[in-house]
C-alpha positions in Angstrom: 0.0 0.0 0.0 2.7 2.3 -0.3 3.0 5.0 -3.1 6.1 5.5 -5.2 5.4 7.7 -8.3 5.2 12.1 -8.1 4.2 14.5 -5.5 1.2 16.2 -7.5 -1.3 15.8 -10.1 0.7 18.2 -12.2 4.4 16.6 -12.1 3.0 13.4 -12.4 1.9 14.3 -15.8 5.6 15.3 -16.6 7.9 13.1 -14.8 8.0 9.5 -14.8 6.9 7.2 -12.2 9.8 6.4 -11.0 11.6 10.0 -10.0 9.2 10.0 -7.0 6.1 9.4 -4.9 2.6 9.9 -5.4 1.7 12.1 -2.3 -1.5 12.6 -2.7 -2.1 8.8 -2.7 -0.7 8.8 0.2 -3.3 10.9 1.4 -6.0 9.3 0.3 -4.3 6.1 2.2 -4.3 8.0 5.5 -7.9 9.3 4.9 -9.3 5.6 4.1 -7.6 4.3 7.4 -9.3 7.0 9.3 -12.4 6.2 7.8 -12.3 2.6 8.7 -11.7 3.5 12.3 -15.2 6.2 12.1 -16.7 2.7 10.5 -16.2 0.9 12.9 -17.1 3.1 15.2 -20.6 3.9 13.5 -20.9 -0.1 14.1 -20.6 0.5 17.5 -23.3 2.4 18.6 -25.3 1.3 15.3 -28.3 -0.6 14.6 -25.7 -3.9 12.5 -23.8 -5.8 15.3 -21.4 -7.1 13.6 -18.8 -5.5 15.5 -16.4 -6.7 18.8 -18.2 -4.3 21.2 -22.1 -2.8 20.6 -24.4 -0.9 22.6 -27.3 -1.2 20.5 -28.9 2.5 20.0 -31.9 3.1 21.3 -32.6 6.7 19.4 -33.1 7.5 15.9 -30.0 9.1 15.2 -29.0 5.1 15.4 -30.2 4.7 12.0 -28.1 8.0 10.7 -25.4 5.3 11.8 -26.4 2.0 9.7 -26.9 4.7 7.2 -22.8 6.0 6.8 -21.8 2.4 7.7 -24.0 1.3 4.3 -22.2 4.6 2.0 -18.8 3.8 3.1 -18.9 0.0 2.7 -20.0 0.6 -0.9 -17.1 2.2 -1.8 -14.2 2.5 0.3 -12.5 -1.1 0.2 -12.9 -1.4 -3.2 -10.8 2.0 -3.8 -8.5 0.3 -0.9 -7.9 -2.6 -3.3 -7.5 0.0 -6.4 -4.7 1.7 -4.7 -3.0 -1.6 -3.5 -3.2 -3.1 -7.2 -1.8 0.0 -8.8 1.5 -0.6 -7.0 1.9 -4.1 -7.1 3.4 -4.5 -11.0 6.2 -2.2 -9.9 7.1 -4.0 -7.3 7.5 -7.3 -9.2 8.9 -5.6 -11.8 11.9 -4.6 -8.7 11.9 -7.8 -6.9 11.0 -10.9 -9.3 7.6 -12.3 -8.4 9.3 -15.1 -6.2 10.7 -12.2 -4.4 7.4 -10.1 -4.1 6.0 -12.7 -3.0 7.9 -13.9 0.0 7.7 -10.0 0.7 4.4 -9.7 0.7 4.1 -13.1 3.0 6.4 -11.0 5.7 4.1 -7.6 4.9 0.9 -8.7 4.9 0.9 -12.3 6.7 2.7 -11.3 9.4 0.8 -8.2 10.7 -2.7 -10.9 10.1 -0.8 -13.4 12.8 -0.9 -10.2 15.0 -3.7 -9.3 15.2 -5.1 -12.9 15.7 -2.8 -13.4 18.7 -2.3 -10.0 20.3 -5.5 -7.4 19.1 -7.9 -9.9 18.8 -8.2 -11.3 22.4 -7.6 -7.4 23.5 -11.2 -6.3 21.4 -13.0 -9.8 21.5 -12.8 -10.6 25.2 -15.4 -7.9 26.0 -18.0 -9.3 23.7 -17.7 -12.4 25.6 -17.6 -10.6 28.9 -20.9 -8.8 27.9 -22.8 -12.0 26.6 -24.7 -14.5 28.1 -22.6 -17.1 26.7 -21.6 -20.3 29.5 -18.4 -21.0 27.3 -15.3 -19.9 29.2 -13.5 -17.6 27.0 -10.6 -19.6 25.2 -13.3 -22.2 24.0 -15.4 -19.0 22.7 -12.2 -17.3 21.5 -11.3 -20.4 19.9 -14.6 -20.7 17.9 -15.3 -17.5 16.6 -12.1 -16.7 16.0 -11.3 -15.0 12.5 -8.6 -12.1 11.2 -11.4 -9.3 11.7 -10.5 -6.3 10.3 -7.2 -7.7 8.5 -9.1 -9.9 6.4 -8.6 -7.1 3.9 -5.1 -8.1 4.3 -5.5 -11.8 3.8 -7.5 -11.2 0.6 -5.0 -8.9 -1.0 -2.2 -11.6 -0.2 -4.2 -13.8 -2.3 -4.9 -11.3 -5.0 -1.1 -10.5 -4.9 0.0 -14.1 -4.9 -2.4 -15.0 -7.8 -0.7 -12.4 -9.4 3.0 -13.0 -8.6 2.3 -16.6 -9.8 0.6 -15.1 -13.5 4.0 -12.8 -13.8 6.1 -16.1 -14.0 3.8 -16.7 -16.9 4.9 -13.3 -18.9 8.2 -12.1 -19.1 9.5 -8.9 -16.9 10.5 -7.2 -20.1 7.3 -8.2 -22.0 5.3 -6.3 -19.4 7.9 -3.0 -19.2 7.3 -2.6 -22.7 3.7 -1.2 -22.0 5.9 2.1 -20.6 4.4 4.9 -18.6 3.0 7.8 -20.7 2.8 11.1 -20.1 0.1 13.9 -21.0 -3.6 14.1 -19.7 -5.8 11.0 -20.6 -8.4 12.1 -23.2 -11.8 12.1 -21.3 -13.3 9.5 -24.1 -11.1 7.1 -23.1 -11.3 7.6 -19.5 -15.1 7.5 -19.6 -15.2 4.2 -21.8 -13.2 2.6 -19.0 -15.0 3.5 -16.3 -18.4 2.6 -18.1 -16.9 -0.5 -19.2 -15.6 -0.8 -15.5 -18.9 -0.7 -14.1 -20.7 -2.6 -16.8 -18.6 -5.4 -16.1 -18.9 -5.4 -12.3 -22.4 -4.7 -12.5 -23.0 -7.8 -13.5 -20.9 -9.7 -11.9 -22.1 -8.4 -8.6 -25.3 -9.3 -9.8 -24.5 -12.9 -10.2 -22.8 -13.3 -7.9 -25.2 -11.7 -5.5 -27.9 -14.5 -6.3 -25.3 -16.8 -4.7 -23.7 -15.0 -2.2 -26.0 -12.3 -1.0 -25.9 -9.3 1.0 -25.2 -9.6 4.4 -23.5 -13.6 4.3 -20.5 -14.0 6.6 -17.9 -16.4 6.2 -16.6 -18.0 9.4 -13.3 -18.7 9.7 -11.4 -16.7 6.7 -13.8 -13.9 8.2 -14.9 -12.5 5.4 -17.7 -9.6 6.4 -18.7 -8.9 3.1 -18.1 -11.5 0.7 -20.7 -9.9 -1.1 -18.3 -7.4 -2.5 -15.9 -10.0 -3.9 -16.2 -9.3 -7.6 -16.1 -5.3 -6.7 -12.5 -6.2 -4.5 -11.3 -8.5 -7.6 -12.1 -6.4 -10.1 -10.4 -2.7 -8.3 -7.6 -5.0 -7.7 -7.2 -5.7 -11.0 -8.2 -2.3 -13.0 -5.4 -0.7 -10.3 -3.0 -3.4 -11.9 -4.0 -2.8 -14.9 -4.0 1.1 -14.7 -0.4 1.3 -13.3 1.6 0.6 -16.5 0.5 3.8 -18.2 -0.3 5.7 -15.2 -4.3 6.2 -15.2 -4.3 7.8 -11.5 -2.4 10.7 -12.6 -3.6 11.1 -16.2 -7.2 10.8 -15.6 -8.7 13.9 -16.6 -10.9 15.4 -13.8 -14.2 15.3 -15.2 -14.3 12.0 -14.1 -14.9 13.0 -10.7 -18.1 14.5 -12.5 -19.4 11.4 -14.4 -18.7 9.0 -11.4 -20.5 11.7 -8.9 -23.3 11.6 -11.4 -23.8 8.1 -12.1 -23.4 7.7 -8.1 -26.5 9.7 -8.0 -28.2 8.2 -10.4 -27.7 4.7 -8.9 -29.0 6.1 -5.6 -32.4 7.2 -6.9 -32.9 4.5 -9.5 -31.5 1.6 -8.1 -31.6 2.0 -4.0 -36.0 1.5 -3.7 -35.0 -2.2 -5.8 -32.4 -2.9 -3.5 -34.1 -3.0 -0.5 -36.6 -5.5 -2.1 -38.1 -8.6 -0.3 -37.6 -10.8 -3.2 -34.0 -11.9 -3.0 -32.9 -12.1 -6.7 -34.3 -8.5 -7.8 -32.2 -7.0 -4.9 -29.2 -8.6 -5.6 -29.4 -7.2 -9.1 -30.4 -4.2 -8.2 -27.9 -4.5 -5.1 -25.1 -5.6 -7.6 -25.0 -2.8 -9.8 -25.7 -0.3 -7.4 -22.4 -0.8 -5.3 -20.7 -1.3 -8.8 -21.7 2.2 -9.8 -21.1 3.6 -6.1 -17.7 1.6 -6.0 -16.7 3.2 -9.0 -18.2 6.2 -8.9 -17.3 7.5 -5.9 -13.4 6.3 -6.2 -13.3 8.1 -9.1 -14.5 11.5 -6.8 -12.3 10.7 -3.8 -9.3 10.0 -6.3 -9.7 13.3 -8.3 -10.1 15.3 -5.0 -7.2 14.6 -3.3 -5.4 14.6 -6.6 -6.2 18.3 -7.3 -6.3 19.3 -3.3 -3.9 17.5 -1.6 -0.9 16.9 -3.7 1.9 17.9 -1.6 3.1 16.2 2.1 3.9 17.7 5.3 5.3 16.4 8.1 1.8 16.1 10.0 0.8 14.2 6.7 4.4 12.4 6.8 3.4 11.0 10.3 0.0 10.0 9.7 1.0 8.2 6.5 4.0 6.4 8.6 2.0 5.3 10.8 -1.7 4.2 8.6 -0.4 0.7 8.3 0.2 -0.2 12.1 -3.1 2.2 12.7 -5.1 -0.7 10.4 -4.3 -3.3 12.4 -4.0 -2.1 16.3 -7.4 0.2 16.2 -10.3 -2.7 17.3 -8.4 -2.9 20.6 -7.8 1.0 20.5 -12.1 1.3 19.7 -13.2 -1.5 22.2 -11.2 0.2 25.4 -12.6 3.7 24.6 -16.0 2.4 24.2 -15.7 0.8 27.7 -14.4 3.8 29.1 -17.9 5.9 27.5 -19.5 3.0 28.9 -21.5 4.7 31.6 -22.1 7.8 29.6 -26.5 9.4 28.8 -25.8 10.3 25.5 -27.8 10.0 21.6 -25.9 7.3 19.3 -24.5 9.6 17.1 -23.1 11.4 19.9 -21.4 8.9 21.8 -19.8 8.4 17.7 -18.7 11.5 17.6 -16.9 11.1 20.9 -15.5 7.8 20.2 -14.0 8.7 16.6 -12.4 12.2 18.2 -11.2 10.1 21.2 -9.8 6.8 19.6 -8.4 8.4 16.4 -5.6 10.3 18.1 -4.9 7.3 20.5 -4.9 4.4 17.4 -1.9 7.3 16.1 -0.3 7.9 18.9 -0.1 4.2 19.7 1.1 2.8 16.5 3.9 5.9 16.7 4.9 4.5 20.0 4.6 0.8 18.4 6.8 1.9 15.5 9.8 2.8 17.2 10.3 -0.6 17.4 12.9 -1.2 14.7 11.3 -5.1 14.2 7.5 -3.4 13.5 8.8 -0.4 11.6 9.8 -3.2 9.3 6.4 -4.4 8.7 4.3 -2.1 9.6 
């Protein structure tokens, strides 16, 4: 997940990929990781327990809750996956896919073996302590145990094992061939891709959706949302794709316009058919709808922070250092401060507000500490 490519929209147009890093990416890393923290912490005063730690709300402004938990799961993963896939071929390209992919075994395994023996009791013990369950804890521990959070992690070491393993297939050279170009995308191309894009996905979600529908679980890999698979699959692969010729930086900005629209569009069309009681017209409906919002709205965030935040500080320097470690330590982080707001007579949406402002400092400030480690700065 880390950037290597120029600091701004504008240079990036110019300079090769390789004379520097993609800041702005960067950005839009650190923002993505924040916004998986507010997530979760929607989840925990919301109406979906599907989270460690809930206190079930018992006030409307619950619902406001399920309601940002809903937009941000359409979306945001998927544009995670886009911005992991868009630096793998480089990295391959560096270290040989046997080589990327005994990194990425260190990188991405590692930090999932982690979580599973260290966070994971930390956040999970509570929701035993709070149930009626008879089980002592190991034997509950021990049978709902799954990589939470990092199974975003476990499926992008798949995605970037299946592709190591297709790069021993096609020459190194064969693939630098298709070299970086420079000079603004022309909108018709960009908007054919991104229709094709979600054309493609659209149906596949919708297939797939008849088998595996919204709101399925998978024990044991701990899949949330398997739901989402062909969305995750497919950003993977268009940010693979996209990185030989450098779509990120070249895409003009009116495609923040036509994914915002067709985002819109998808709401008021497609959302009243989602919400169906017959299964198979809202996983069509459902299907398309989050490939149009996945794309859509990737294409918005991307454009943004391209055009607003291209440069890096060292208050962005820190907060990118330390995203990683932030992924993996914050369901502890979010479970402790939720104990400690326990006790506290307040709406849903405020005790959110309070947990996000409280447990997004501490999951930085934490990791920081964690990262002086010189044995976690190399992972995380």
């Amino acid at each position: 997940m880390n950037s290597e490519h120029p600091a701004s929209s504008a240079s990036a147009v110019r300079r090769p990929a390789e004379q520097g890093r993609l800041y702005w990416i960067d950005t839009v890393r650190i923002a993505l990781t924040a916004l998986v923290v507010a997530h979760h912490c929607a989840l925990t005063y919301g109406n979906i327990p599907i989270w460690f730690y809930n206190e079930p709300s018992r006030d409307p402004s619950g619902s406001v809750l399920d309601i940002l938990v809903v937009a941000n799961q359409s979306y945001f993963m998927g544009l995670f996956f886009l911005i992991s896939g868009y630096f793998v071929p480089a990295s391959v390209d560096r270290k040989g896919p046997g080589g990327f992919a005994r990194e990425r075994l260190i990188r991405l395994g590692v930090p999932i073996l982690v979580f599973m023996v260290v966070v994971r009791p930390v956040a999970d013990y509570w929701s035993w302590r709070y149930s009626d369950s008879a089980l002592p804890y190991l034997t509950h521990y021990m049978t709902t145990m799954d990589p939470g959070p990092t199974w975003f992690l476990e499926v992008l070491l798949i995605f970037s094992l299946l592709y190591a393993g297709c790069r021993r297939w096609v020459p190194v050279r064969r693939c630098a061939r298709l070299s970086a170009s420079d000079g603004r995308l022309p909108g018709m191309v960009a908007a054919r891709t991104v229709t094709g894009l979600i054309l493609i996905m659209g149906v596949l979600m919708a297939l797939w959706r008849q088998i595996v529908p919204d709101g399925t679980y998978w024990p044991v890999v701990g899949l949330p949302t398997p739901a989402f698979l062909p969305q995750y699959a497919l950003m993977f692969s268009a940010g693979v794709l996209a990185a030989r010729r450098r779509w990120l930086e070249r895409m003009p900005s009116s495609i923040a316009t036509l994914g915002g629209g067709v985002s819109l569009v998808a709401l008021l069309l497609l959302a009243p058919f989602a919400l169906s009681p017959d299964p198979v017209v809202a996983g069509i409906a459902g299907g398309f709808a989050m490939a149009v919002l996945g794309v859509g709205i990737s294409a918005v965030v991307l454009v943004a922070f391209r055009r607003f935040a291209p440069g890096r500080g060292p208050k962005r320097q820190f907060l990118s250092d330390n995203a990683f470690a932030v992924y993996v330590i914050h369901p502890a982080v979010l479970v402790v401060v939720a104990l400690l707001l326990r006790e506290v007579p307040a709406p849903a949406i405020v005790k959110f507000a309070a947990l996000a402002s409280l447990s997004l400092p501490a999951c930085w400030g934490l990791a920081a500490l964690l990262r002086r480690s010189r044995l976690v700065r190399r992972i995380a």
